[in-house]
Structures are given as structure tokens and as C-alpha cells.
C-alpha positions as CSV (number, residue, x, y, z in Angstrom):
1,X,13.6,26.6,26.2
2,X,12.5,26.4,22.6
3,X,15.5,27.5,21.1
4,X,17.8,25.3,23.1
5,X,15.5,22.5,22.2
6,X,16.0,23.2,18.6
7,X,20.1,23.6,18.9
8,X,19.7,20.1,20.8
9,X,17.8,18.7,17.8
10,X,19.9,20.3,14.9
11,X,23.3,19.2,16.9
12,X,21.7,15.5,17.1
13,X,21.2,15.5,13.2
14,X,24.1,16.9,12.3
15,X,26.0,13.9,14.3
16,X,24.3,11.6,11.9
17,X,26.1,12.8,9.0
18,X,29.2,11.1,7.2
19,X,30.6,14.5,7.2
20,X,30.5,15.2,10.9
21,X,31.8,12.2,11.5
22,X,35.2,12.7,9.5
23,X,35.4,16.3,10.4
24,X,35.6,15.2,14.1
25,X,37.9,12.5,14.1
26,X,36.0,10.2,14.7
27,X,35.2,6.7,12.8
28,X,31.6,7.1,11.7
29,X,28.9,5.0,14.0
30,X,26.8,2.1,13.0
31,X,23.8,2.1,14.6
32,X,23.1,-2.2,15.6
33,X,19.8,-1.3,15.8
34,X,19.6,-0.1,12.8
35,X,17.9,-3.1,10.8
36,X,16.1,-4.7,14.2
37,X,12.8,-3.5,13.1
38,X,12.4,-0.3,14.7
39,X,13.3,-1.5,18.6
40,X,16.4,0.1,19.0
41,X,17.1,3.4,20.4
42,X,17.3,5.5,17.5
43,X,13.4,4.3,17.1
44,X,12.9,5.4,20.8
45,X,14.3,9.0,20.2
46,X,11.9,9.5,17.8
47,X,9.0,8.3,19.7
48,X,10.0,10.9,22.3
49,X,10.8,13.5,20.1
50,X,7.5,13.2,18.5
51,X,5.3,12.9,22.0
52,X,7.3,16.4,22.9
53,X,6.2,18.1,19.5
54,X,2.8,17.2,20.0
55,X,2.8,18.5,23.5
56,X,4.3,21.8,22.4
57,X,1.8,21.9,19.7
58,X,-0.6,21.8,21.8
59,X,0.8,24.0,24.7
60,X,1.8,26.8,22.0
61,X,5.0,26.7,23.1
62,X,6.6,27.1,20.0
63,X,6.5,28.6,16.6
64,X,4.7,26.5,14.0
65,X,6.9,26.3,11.3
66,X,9.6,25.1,13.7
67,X,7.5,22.3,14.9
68,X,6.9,21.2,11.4
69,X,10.1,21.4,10.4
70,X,11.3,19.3,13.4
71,X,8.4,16.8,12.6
72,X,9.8,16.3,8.6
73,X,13.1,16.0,10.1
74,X,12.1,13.3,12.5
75,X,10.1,11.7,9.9
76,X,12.4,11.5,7.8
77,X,14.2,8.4,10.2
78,X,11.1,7.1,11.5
79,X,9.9,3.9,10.8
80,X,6.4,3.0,12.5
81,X,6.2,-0.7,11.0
82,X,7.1,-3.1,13.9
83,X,5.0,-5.7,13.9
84,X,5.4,-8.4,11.0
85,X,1.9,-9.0,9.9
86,X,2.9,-10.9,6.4
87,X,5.6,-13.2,5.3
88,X,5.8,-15.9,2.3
89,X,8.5,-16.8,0.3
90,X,7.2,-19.9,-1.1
91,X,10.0,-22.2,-0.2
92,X,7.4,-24.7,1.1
93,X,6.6,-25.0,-2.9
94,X,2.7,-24.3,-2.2
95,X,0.5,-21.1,-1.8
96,X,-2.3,-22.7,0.3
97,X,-1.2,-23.1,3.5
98,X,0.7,-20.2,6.0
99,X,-0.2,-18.0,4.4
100,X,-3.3,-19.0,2.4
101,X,-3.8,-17.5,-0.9
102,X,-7.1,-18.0,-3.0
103,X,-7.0,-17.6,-6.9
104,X,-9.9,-15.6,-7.8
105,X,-9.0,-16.3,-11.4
106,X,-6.1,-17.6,-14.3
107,X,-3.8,-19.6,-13.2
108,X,-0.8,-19.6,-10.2
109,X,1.7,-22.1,-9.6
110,X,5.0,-22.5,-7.5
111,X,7.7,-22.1,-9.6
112,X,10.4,-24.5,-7.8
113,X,13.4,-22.4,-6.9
114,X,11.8,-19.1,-8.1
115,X,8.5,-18.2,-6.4
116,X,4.9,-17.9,-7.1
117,X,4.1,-17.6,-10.8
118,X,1.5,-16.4,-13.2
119,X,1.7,-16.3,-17.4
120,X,-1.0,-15.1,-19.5
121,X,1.4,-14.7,-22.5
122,X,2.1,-18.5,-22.8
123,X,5.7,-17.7,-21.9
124,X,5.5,-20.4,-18.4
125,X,4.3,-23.8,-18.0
126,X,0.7,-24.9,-18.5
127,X,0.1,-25.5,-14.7
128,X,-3.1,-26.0,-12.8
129,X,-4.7,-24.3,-9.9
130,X,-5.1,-27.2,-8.2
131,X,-2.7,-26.4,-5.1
132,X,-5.9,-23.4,-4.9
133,X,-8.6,-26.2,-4.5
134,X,-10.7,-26.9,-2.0
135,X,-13.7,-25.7,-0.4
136,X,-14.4,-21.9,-0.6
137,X,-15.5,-19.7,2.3
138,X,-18.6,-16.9,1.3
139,X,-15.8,-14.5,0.3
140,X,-13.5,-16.1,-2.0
141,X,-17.1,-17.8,-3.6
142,X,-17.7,-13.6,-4.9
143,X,-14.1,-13.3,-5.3
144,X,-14.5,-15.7,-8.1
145,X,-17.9,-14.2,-9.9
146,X,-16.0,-10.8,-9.6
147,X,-12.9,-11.8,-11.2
148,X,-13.7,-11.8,-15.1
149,X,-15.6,-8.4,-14.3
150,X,-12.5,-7.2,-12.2
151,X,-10.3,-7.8,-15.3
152,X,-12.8,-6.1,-17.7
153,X,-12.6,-2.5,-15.4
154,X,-8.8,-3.2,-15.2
155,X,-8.4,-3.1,-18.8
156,X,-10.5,-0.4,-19.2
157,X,-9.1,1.9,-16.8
158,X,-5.8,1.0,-18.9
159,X,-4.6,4.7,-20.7
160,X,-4.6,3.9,-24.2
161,X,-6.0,0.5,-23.8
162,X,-8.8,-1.2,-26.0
163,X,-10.7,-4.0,-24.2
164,X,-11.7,-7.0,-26.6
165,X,-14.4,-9.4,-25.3
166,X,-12.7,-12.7,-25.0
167,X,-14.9,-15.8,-27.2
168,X,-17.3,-17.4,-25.9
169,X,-16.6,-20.9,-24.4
170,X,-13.1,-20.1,-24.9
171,X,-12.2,-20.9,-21.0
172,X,-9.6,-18.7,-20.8
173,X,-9.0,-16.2,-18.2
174,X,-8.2,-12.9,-19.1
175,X,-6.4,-11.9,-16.2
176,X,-5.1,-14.0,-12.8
177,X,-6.2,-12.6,-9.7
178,X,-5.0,-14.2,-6.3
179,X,-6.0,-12.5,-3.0
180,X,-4.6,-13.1,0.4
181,X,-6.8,-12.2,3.4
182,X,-5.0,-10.6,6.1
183,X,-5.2,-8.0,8.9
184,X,-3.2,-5.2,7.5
185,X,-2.7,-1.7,9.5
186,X,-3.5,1.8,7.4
187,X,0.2,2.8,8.0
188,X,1.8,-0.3,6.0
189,X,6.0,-1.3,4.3
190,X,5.4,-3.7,2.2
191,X,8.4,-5.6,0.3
192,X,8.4,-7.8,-3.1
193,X,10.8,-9.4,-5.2
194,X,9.7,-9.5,-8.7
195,X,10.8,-10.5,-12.1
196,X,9.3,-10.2,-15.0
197,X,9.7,-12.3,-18.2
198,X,7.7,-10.2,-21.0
199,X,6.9,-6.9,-22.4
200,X,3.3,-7.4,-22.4
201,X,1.0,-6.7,-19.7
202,X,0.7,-4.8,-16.2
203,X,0.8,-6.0,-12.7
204,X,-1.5,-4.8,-9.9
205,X,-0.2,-5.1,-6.3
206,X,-3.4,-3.8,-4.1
207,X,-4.1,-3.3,-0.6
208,X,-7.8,-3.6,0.1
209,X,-10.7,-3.2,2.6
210,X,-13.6,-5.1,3.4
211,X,-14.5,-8.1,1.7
212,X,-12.8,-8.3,-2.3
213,X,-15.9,-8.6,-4.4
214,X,-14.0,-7.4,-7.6
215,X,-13.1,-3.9,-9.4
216,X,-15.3,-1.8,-6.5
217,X,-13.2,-3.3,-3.8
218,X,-11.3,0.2,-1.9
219,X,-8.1,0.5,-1.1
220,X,-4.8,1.0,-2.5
221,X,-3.7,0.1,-6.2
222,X,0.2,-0.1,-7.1
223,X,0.9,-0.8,-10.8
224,X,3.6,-1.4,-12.5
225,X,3.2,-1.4,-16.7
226,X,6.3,-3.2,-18.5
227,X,8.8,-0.2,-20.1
228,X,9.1,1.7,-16.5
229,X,5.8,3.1,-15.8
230,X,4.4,2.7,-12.1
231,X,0.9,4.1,-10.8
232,X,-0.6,4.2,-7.7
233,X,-4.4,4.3,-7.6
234,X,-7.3,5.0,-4.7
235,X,-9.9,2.8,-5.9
236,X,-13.5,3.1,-4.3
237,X,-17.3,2.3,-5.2
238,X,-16.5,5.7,-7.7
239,X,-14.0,4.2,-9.8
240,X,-10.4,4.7,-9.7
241,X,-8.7,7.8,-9.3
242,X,-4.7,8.4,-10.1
243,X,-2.6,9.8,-6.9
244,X,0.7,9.8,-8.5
245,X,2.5,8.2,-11.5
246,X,5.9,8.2,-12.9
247,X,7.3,6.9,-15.9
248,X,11.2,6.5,-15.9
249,X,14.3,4.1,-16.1
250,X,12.8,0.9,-14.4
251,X,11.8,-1.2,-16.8
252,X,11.8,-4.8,-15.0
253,X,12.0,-6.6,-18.1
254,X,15.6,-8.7,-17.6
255,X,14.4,-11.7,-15.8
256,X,16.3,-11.1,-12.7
257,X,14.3,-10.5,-9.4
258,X,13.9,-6.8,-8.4
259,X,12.8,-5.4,-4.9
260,X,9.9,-3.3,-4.7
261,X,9.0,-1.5,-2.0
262,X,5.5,0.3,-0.6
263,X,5.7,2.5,1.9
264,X,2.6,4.0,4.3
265,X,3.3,6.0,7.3
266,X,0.6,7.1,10.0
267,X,0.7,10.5,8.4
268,X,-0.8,9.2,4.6
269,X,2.4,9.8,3.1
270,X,3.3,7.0,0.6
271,X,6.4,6.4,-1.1
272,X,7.8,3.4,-4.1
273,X,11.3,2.8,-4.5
274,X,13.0,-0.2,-6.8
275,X,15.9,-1.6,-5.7
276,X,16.6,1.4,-3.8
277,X,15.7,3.9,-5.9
278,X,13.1,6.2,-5.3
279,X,10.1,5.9,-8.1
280,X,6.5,7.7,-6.2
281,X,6.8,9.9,-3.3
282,X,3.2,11.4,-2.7
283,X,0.3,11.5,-0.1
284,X,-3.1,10.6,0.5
285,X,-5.2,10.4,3.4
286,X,-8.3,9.1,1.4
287,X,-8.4,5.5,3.4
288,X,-7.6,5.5,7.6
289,X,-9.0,2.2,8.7
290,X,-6.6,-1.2,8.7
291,X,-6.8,-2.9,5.2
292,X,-8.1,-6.1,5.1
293,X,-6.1,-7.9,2.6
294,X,-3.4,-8.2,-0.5
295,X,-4.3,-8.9,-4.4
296,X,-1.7,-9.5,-6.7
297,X,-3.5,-8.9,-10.5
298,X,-1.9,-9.8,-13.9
299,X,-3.2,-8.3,-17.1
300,X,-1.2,-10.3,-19.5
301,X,2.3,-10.6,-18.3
302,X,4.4,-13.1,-17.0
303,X,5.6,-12.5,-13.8
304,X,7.2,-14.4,-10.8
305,X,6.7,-13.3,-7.5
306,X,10.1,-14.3,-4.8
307,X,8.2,-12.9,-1.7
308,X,6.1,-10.8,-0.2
309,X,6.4,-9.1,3.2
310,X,4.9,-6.8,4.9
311,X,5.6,-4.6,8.5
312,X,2.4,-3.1,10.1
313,X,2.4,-0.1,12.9
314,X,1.3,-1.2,16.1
């Protein structure tokens, strides 16, 4: 039974190639449901396929290394986010309302055309926060008395960075900080356009837990530093700890908007492609409850965010 199970899997994978396509004469299929969000039947197979490897896990029924093997090879199609949880393009030309977004600290405005921007280089418009106004719930109050102290452990935990005290009275932010509160499942895809107008300065993209009350917040920290270098962090009450970093050709530097894209699966695995290139492919089981929110952090750049999505497993 086992090995006709495996011959049944292999032959199904093998159909999915180009090359078994052309060889049998056939044009090669395009699955429709390809792009519905994972409703389609491919989706379905997999859910099946998986429920049957964990029965015959369980049951012994058979060898071990085949059932992980036939686990990598059906999580290699699965996709577990079905359920849009996040969406904001900022074509409404605000970032208060659907979703809400509260600056913690610097300044954010709408960029007409562009998308939500941020400049602590002096490279975009002097624009208020006002569009952030208004009256404050208990969290986003801490969020603010955190922020200076959240740039200050940002900079710090910077390789090769020196932090300088900023003068007093000066009124100037040393880093923006906006945060969006949102329920957020552990196994996450998130998707953002990005472009970035200067060499100077990293950005943080973080997925956090609990109330954000500044640099001691947990959850997940995805940074990108302008020349190509990308980061992703597990930050908890202990300080921030490195899971995986790469340094390569993506520098983002060319004012044209990039896609970035996060990925979580059920499993901890984590990967970060740009524009469709793979950058971080690691894993890391240290958080399993739902995340509670999204940061966005600039140390010094100027960068303009298009959108922001994210897919959540149900």
C-alpha cells in the first residue's frame, strides 16, 4: 500500500513539470485556481495528502524518511494563507481610517499617487502628522513614550552603528514608527511594495505580539539596510537575536517600487523573496501564538510604502 501510494505521489509531481508535459504531447496545463487564494483543487490535494501523512505517521505505516520526504514535497505547493486579514493601498489618500494606523513617532504622510511616506533625510516634503491625530486609546498613549527609546535600541543593535544623543529641545525624531493593530495568525504571507529614495538608513517591517510598548515588544523583525543587506530578527524581553541574514544584489536604491514578500507557514519555516527572487529561506519556531499587529520603523531613510497586504491561515 505504501509503495503504491508513493508511485501515486511521484507520478502526480512529475505531471506538474514543463518537461512532462512536452514529452507527452500534451500542451502544458494552467491550473485557474492557481492565484484564487488557495481554494482550488490543487489546495485541496494537499490538504488531503497532508491529513493521510499524518495518519500514517501515526499508524506506522510507513517508513519515516518517506513521509518526510512526501511532506517537503507537498510543502513545497502549499499555501496555508486563505483568509485576507490586511489590505491598504492608500488610494483613499489617508492612513487613519480602514485600516487605522497610529504614528508612534517622526512623521508619515500620503504621498498622492505613490503611497504612505516617511523621510528622515530631508529628501520628502515637510508634512505633518496631522492625518495621525486624534484621541489615543491606552496602547498607542505607550506607543508614543516608547518610541524615542525604541529608536535608541534600534540603532544600537545596528552592526557597526554609533548612536549619537540627538540635542536637547531639538524636536526632532530620530526615527518614525507607525504601528497598525491587527489580528494576525502565527503562520502569516505578507506583501509590500517599496521604494526607496536614499542610501542612508534601514527599514524595519515587524510583526508583533501583545501590546507595542517599544524595543521589548516580541515578534518578528524584517530589515532591510540600503546596499542589499536584509535581516530577520526574533525580538523578545532578552533583546534581539539574528535568525538569518543575507547580504546580496538587492539594493532597492532606484526609486522604483519593489515587491517584498514574507512568508510564515504553520511549520515555522520563513522565507523573503524581492521581486521574485529568493533573499532568506530559514526557520524558527520561537513565537506560535497569532501576532497582534504590524510596525513599519525608519532609521533614517526615505522610503515610500505602495501597499501592504497580508494572507493569514485559517
Amino acid at each position: 500500500m505504501a509503495r503504491f501510494f508513493g508511485l501515486f505521489v511521484l507520478v502526480f509531481a512529475l505531471a506538474l513539470t514543463p518537461a512532462a508535459a512536452q514529452q507527452s504531447g500534451y500542451s502544458q496545463w494552467n491550473n485557474p485556481d492557481a492565484n484564487s487564494g488557495g481554494g482550488g483543487k490543487l489546495q485541496d490535494f494537499l490538504d488531503r495528502l497532508n491529513s493521510l501523512v499524518d495518519k500514517a505517521e501515526k499508524a506506522r505505516a510507513a517508513d519515516p524518511n518517506f513521509l518526510r520526504d512526501l511532506r517537503d514535497l507537498a510543502g513545497s505547493f502549499d499555501r496555508p494563507w486563505r483568509v485576507r486579514l490586511f489590505d491598504d493601498d492608500f488610494m483613499d489618500n489617508n492612513y487613519t481610517d480602514n485600516p487605522t494606523w497610529t504614528v508612534v513617532s517622526g512623521k508619515f504622510w500620503v504621498e498622492r499617487g505613490w503611497g504612505l511616506r516617511s523621510s528622515l533625510g530631508g529628501g520628502g516634503a515637510a508634512e505633518s502628522t496631522s492625518q495621525g491625530s486624534g484621541k489615543l486609546s491606552g496602547e498607542e498613549k505607550a506607543a508614543q513614550i516608547f518610541g524615542q527609546i525604541l529608536g535608541q535600541v534600534l540603532n544600537k543593535n545596528r552592526p557597526g552603528s554609533q548612536t549619537t544623543e540627538p540635542a536637547q529641545g531639538s524636536g526632532t525624531a530620530r526615527n518614525a514608527v507607525i504601528i497598525s493593530r491587527t489580528a494576525i495568525s502565527n503562520a502569516f504571507a505578507l506583501e509590500t511594495e517599496v521604494s526607496s529614495w536614499t542610501k542612508k538608513g534601514p527599514v524595519h517591517i515587524t510583526m508583533y505580539q501583545g501590546e507595542f510598548r517599544g524595543p521589548q515588544t516580541p515578534g518578528y523583525r524584517l530589515t532591510y539596510t540600503p546596499g542589499g543587506r536584509f535581516e530577520l530578527l526574533r525580538v523578545s524581553r532578552r533583546g534581539a537575536r539574528t535568525v538569518e541574514a543575507a547580504t546580496g544584489p538587492y539594493p532597492l536604491e532606484d526609486k522604483k517600487i519593489h515587491r517584498i514578500a514574507w512568508q510564515r507557514h504553520m511549520d515555522g519555516r520563513m522565507t523573503v523573496s524581492v521581486d521574485d527572487k529568493a533573499v532568506l529561506e530559514t526557520s524558527d519556531r520561537g513565537f506560535r501564538d497569532p501576532f497582534s499587529g504590524i510596525a513599519l520603523i525608519n532609521t533614517g531613510g526615505d522610503y515610500i510604502v505602495k501597499r501592504v497586504t497580508i494572507m493569514g491561515a485559517q
